[in-house]
C-alpha positions as a Python dict, from the first residue, in 0.01 Angstrom:
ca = {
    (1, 'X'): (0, 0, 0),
    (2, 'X'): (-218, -247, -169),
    (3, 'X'): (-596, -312, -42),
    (4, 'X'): (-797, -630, -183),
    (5, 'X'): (-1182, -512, -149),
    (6, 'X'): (-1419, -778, -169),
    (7, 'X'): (-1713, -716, -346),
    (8, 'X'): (-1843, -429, -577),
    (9, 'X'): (-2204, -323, -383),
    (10, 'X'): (-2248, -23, -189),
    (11, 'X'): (-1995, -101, 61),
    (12, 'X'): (-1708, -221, -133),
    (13, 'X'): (-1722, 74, -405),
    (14, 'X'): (-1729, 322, -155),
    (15, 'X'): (-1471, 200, 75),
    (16, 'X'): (-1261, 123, -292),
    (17, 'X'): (-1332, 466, -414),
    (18, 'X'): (-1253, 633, -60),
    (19, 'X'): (-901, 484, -36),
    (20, 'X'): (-813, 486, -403),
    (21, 'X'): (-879, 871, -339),
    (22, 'X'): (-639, 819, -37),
    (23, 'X'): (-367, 695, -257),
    (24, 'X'): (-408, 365, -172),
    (25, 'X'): (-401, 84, -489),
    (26, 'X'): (-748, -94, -448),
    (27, 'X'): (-813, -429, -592),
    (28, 'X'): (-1199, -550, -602),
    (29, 'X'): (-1281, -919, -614),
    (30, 'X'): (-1652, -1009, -740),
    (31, 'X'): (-1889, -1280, -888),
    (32, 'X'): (-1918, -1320, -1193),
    (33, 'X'): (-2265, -1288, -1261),
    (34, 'X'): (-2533, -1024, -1153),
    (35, 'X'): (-2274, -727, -1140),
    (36, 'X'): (-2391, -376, -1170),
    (37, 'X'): (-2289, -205, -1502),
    (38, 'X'): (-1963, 26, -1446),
    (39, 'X'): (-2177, 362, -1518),
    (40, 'X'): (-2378, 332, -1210),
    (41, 'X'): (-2098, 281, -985),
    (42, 'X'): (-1893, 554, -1168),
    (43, 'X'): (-2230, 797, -1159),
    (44, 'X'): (-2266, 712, -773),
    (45, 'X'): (-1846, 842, -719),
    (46, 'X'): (-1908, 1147, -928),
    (47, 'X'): (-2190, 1268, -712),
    (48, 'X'): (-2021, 1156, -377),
    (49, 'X'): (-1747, 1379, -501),
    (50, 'X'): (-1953, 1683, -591),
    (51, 'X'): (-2092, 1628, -230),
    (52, 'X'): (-1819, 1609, -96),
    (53, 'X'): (-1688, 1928, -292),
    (54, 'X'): (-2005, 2126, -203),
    (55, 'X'): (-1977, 2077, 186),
    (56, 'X'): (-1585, 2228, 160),
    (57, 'X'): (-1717, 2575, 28),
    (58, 'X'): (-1629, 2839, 267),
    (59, 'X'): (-1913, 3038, 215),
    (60, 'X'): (-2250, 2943, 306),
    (61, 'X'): (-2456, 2748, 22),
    (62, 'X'): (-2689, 2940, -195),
    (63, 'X'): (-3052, 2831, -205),
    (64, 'X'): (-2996, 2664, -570),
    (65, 'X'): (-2663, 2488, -434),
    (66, 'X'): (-2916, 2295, -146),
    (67, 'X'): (-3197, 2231, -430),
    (68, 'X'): (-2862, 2067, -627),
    (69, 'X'): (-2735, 1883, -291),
    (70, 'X'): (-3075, 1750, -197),
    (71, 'X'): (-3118, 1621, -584),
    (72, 'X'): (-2796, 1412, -574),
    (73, 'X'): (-2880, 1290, -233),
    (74, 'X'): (-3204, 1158, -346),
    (75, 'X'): (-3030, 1004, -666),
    (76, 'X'): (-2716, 883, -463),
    (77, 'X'): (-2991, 676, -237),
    (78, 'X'): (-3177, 599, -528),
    (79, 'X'): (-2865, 438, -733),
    (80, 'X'): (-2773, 258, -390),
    (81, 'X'): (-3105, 89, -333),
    (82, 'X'): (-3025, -9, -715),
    (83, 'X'): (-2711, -185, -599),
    (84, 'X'): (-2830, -363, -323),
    (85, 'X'): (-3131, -513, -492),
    (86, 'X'): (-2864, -671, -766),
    (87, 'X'): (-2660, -762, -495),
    (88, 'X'): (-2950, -940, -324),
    (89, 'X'): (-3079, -1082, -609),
    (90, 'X'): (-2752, -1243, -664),
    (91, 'X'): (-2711, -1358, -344),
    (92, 'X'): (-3046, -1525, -327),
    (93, 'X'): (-2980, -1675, -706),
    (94, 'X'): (-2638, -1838, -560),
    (95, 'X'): (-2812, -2001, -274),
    (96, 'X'): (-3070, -2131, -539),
    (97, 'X'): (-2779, -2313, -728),
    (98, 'X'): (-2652, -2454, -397),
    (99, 'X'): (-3000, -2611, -306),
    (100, 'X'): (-3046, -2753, -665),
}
C-alpha cells in the first residue's frame, strides 16, 4: 500500500513515521521553503520510539527510567512547538506573498 502524506509538521511526520513503521510506503509532499532540517524530525522519531519501547517493559519502571521518560517528553514537546512555529511562520509568509 502506498500513502501520500501531505505536509512534514507535527502531524504529517508522525502519522508518516507511524505507518511507515506499519509497513506501509509513505510519500510526504511539502513547500519548498521554511522546512524543518531532517535531524529534528529524525530526533523527534527516535524518542517517540524509545517511548514507545519504555511503556512495553513488563516490569514496572525504575525511578531513573521515569526521570529518562519525563526528559524526552519535555524535549519531544519542546522539538514540536519547534515545528509548528516553522510551520506557522511559513504559513503566514505564503499569505504575505499572496497579498503582495
Amino acid at each position: 500500500m502506498k500513502v501520500l502524506v501531505v505536509g512534514r509538521g507535527v502531524a504529517g511526520t508522525v502519522y508518516g513515521w507511524a505507518l511507515s513503521k506499519a509497513g506501509i510506503d509513505v510519500t510526504h509532499v511539502v513547500r519548498k521553503e521554511g522546512l524543518p532540517d531532517a535531524d529534528t524530525k529524525d530526533e523527534v522519531r527516535v524518542l517517540i520510539d524509545v517511548q514507545i519501547e519504555t511503556f512495553g517493559q513488563s516490569a514496572p519502571l525504575t525511578s531513573a527510567q521515569v526521570s529518562e521518560f519525563r526528559y524526552r517528553s519535555e524535549r519531544i514537546s519542546t522539538l514540536c512547538q519547534d515545528l509548528n512555529r516553522i510551520g506557522a511562520r511559513s504559513v503566514i509568509e505564503q499569505g504575505l506573498d499572496k497579498v503582495s
